[in-house]
C-alpha atoms as one frame of an Amber mdcrd trajectory, in Angstrom:
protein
   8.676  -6.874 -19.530  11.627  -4.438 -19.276  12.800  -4.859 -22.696   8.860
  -3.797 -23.792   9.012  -0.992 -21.091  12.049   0.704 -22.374  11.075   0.330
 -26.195   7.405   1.864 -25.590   9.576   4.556 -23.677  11.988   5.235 -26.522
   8.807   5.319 -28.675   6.963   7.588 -26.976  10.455  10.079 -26.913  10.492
  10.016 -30.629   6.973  11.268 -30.364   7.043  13.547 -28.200   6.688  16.804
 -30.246   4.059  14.738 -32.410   1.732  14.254 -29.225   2.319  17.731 -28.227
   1.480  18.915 -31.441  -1.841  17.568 -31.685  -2.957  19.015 -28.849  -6.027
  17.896 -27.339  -6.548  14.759 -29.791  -2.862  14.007 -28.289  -4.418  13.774
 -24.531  -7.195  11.333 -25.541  -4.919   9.360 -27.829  -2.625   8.970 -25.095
  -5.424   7.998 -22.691  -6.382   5.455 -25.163  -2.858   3.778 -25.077  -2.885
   3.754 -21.524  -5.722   1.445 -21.430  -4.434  -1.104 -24.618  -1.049  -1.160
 -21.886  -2.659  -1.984 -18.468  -5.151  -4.640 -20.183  -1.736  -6.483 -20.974
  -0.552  -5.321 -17.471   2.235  -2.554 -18.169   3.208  -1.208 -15.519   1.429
   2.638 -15.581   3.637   4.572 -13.148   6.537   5.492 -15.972   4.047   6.224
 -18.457   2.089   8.991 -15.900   5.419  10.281 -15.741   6.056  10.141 -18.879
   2.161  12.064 -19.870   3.629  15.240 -17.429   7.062  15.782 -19.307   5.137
  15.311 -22.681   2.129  17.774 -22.009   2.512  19.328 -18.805   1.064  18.924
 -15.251  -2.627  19.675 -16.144  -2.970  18.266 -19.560  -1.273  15.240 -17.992
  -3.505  14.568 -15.218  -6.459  14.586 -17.451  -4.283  11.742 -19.815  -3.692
   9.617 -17.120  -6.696  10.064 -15.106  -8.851   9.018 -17.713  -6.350   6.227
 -18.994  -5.988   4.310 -15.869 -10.228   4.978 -14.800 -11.720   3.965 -18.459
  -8.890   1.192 -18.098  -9.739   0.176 -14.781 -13.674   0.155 -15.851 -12.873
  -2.328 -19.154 -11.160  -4.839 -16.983 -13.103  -4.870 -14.585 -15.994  -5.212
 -16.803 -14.504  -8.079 -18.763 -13.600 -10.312 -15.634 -17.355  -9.734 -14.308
 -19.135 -10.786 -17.566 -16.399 -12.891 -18.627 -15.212 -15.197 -15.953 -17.569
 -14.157 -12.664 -20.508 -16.875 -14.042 -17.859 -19.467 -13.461 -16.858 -18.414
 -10.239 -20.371 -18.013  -9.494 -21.215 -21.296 -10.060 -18.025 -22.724  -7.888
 -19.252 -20.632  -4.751 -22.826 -21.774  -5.123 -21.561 -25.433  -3.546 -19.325
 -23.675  -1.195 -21.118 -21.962   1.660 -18.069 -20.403   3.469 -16.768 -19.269
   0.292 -20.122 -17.456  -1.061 -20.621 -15.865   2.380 -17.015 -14.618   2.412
 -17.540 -13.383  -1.580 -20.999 -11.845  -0.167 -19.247  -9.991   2.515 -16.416
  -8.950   0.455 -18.913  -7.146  -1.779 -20.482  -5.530   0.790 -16.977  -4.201
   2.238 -15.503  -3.427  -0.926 -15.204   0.391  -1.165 -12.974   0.037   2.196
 -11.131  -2.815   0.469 -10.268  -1.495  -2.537  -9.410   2.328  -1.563  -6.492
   0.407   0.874  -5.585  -1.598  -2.188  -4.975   1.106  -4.426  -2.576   2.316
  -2.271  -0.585  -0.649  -2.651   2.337  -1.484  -5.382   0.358  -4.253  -7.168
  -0.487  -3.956 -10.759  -3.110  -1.999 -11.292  -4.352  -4.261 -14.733  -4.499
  -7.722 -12.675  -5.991  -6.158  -9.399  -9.125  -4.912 -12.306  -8.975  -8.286
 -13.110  -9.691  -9.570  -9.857 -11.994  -6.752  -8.197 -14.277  -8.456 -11.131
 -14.258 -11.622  -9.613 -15.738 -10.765  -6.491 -19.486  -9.672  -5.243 -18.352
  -6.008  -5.549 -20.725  -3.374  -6.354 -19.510  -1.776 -10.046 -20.484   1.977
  -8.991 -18.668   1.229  -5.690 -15.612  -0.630  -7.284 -15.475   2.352  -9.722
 -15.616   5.580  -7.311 -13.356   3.857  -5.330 -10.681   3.387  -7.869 -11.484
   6.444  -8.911 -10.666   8.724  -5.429  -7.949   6.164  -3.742  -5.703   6.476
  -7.471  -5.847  10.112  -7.552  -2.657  10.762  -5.327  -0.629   8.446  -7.038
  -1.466  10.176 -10.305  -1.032  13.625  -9.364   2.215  12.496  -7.961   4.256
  10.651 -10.670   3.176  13.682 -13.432   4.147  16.048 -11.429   7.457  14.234
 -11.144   7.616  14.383 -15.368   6.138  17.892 -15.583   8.879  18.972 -13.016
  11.742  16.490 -14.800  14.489  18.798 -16.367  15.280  15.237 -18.253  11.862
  14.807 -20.119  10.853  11.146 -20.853  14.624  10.068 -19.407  12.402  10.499
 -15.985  10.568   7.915 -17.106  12.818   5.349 -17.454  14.710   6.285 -14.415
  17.939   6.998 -16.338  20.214   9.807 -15.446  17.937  10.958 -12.301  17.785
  10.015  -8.804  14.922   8.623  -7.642  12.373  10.920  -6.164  12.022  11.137
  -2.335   8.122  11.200  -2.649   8.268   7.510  -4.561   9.750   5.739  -1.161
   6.955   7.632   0.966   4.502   6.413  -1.678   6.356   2.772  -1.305   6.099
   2.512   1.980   2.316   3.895   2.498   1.690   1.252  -0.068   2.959  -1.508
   1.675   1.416  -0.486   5.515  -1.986   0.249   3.501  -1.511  -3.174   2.247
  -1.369  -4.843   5.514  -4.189  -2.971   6.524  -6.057  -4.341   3.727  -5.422
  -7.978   3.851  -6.244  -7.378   7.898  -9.225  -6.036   7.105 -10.223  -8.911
   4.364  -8.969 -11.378   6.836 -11.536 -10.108   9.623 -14.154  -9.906   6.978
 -13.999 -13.666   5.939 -13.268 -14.684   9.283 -16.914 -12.444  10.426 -18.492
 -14.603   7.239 -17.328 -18.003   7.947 -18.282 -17.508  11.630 -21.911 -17.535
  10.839 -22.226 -20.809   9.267 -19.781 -22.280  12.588 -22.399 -23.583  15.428
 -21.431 -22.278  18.984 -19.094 -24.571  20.926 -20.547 -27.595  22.342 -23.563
 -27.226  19.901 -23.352 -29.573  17.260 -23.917 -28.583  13.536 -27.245 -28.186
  12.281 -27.580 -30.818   9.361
């Protein structure tokens, strides 16, 4: 995955006056990449650093923000029509399991704001939110608000970068204090999260568990 990573890199450096060149038509092609990558599950973060030292902080936002949204929306998309029937079907025998699916969907917003926050790959986590009872308009303003930060963030770095797409690859640079706060927000978010889901399925299963001494209905 490195290997890829640095050759899409050393790509996009040989391009870089092309892209900027085109203007406009070089934003949305950009944004169009962005979503071939994280269906294959590139990591994003060097490339939104990379979109801010190609075509500034503005222009850049706009790149990734609708790279890593329309991205976020075909995954998500494909797991739900693709592969939810199936799942569907499993949790139809499994009580505890639909309930907890049920009350995942219903909690999801919550869920997956904490989740974004968290330094998982953003193509498999798509992926998955698909698999699950959530809501698609909730799933999608979600992703849309909690990735924001992140976003702003890493093309500011690259607008800011004196080194141009050599930010990208983390050659020649020292790593940004801002990327450790974002690390380490990411990983207490995380906890937070699979709290949260753990309370959630815990709430669900409860339901279908008879009080003690009462034996089970059935």
């Amino acid at each position: 995955m490195t290997a890829i990573l640095q050759h899409l890199l050393a790509r996009l450096d040989l391009w870089h006056d092309s892209l900027q060149q085109l203007g406009w038509l070089g934003v949305f092609g950009y944004a169009g990449g962005l979503i071939a990558l994280q269906m294959v599950f590139i990591p994003l973060s060097v490339f939104a650093v990379a979109a801010g030292a190609i075509f500034g902080f503005w222009k850049g936002v706009i790149a990734i923000t609708i790279g890593t949204n329309a991205g976020a929306i075909v995954n998500f998309l494909l797991s739900r029509y693709v592969a939810r029937a199936a799942v569907t079907r499993y949790l139809a025998h499994h009580e505890k399991f639909r309930l907890i699916d049920a009350a995942i969907g219903r909690e999801g917003g919550k869920i997956i704001t904490l989740l974004r926050l968290c330094p998982m790959p953003f193509g498999v986590a798509n992926y998955c939110y698909g698999l699950t009872a959530i809501p698609f308009g909730t799933y999608f303003l979600a992703t849309f608000l909690a990735i924001i930060p992140a976003n702003v963030f890493f093309v500011w770095i690259g607008a800011s970068a004196h080194e141009g797409l050599s930010a990208a690859t983390g050659a020649g640079h020292a790593r940004h204090p801002g990327e450790y706060v974002l690390l380490g927000l990411g990983l207490i978010a995380g906890f937070c999260a699979l709290k949260y889901i753990a309370n959630v399925a815990k709430a669900a299963v409860n339901r279908t568990e008879p009080p003690p001494g009462q034996a089970p209905v059935g």
